[in-house]
C-alpha positions as CSV (number, residue, x, y, z in Angstrom):
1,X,88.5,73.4,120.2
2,X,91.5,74.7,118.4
3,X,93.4,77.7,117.8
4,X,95.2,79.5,114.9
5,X,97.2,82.5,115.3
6,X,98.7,84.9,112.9
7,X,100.7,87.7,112.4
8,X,99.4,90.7,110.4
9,X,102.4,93.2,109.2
10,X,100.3,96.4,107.8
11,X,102.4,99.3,106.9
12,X,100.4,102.5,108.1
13,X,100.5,106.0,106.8
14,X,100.2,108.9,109.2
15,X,97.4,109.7,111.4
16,X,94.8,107.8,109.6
17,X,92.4,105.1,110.3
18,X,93.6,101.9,108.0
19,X,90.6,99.2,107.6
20,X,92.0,95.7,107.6
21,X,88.8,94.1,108.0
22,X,89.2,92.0,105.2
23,X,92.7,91.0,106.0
24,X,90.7,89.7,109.5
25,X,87.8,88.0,107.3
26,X,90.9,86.4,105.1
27,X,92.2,84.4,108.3
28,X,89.4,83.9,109.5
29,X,88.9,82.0,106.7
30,X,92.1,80.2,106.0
31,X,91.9,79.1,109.5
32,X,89.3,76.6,108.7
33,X,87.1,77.2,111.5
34,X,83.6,77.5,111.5
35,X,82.6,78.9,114.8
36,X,84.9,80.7,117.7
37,X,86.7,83.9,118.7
38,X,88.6,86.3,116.9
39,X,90.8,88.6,118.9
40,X,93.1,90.6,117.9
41,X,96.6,92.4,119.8
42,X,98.4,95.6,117.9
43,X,101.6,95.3,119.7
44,X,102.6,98.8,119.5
45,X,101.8,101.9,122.5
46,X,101.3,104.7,119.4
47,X,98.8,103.1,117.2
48,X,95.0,101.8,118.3
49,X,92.5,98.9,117.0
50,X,89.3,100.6,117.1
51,X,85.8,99.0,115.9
52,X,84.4,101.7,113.4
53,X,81.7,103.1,111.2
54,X,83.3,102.0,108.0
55,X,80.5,103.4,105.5
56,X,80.9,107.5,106.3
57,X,84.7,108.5,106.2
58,X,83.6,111.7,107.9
59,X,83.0,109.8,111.4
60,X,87.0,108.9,110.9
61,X,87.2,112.4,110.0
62,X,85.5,113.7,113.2
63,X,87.3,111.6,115.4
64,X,90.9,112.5,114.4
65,X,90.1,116.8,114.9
66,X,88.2,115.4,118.4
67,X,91.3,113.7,119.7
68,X,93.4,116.7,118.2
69,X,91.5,118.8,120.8
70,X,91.9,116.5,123.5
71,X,95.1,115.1,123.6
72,X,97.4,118.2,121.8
73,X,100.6,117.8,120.5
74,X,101.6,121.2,121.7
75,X,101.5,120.5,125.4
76,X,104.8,120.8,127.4
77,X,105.2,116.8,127.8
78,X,107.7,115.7,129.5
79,X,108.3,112.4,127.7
80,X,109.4,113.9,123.9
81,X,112.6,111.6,123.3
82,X,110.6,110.0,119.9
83,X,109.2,113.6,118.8
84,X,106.3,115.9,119.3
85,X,103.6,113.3,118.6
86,X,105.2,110.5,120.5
87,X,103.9,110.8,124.1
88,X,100.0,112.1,122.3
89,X,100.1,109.0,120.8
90,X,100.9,107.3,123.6
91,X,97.5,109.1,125.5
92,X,95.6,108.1,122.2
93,X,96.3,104.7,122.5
94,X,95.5,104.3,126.2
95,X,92.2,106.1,125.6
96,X,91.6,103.7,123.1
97,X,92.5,100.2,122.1
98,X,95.1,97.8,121.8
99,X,92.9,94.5,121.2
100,X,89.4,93.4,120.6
101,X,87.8,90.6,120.1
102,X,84.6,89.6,117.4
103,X,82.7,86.5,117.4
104,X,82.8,84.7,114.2
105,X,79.6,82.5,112.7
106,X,79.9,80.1,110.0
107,X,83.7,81.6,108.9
108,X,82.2,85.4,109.0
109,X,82.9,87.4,111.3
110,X,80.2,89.1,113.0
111,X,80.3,92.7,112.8
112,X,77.7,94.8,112.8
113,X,76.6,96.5,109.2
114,X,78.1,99.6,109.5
115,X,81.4,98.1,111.7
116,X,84.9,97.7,110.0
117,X,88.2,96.6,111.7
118,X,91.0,99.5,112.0
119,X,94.5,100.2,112.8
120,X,95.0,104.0,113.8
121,X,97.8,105.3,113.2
122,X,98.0,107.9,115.8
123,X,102.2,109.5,114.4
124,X,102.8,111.6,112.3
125,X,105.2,109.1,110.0
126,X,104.1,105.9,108.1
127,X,104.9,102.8,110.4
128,X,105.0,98.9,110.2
129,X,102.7,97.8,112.4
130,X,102.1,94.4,113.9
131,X,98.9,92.4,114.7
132,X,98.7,89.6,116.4
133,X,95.2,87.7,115.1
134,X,94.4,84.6,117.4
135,X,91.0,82.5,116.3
136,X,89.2,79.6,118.9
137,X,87.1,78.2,117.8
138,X,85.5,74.7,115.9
């Protein structure tokens, strides 16, 4: 067994769902392993890693106007130090992700046809976001 471990820096832009996929696939690759693990750790509390359709935008679409709904940004938080969108993006992350983890065959990983790897960016300003991507594997 070993391990390799990377840091991703992906600058975001605001409230959208980013696909870094194939920034996953790339270190996947470079890591030289054949078989193993790949999980992966957005060390932020206002941005998500979410497992996604990635061939109809409109199921991105769909789920930012859903999560609108459900977590507003017009609620009388108490936690507002950061802005209006802070403390929703906060609930958004919690109700999502922070890691996942996808098997990897023969240096591919193994999503699913329609599955792509993304970053959502849950504030309403761009951000540099951090991603930890750690591989076990042989």
């Amino acid at each position: 067994m070993a391990l390799y471990q990377k840091t991703l820096e992906i600058v975001t832009s605001p409230k959208t769902f980013l696909d870094i996929t194939k920034n996953v696939q790339a270190l996947v690759s470079e890591s030289g392993l054949g078989n193993g693990v790949c999980s992966l750790f957005i060390k932020h509390t206002s941005a998500s890693l979410v497992i996604q359709e990635n061939y109809d935008p409109s199921v991105r679409q769909d789920f930012e106007t859903i999560f609108c709904k459900l977590v507003p940004e017009d609620f009388p938080y108490v936690h507002n130090m950061e802005g209006k969108d802070d403390m929703p993006a906060h609930i958004r992350s919690a109700l999502t992700s922070t890691s996942e983890s996808i098997p990897f065959v023969n240096s591919k990983l193994s999503l699913g046809t329609w599955q792509g790897i993304y970053i959502w960016e849950h504030r309403d300003q761009t951000h540099n976001r951090k991603v930890i991507v750690s591989m076990v594997g042989v």
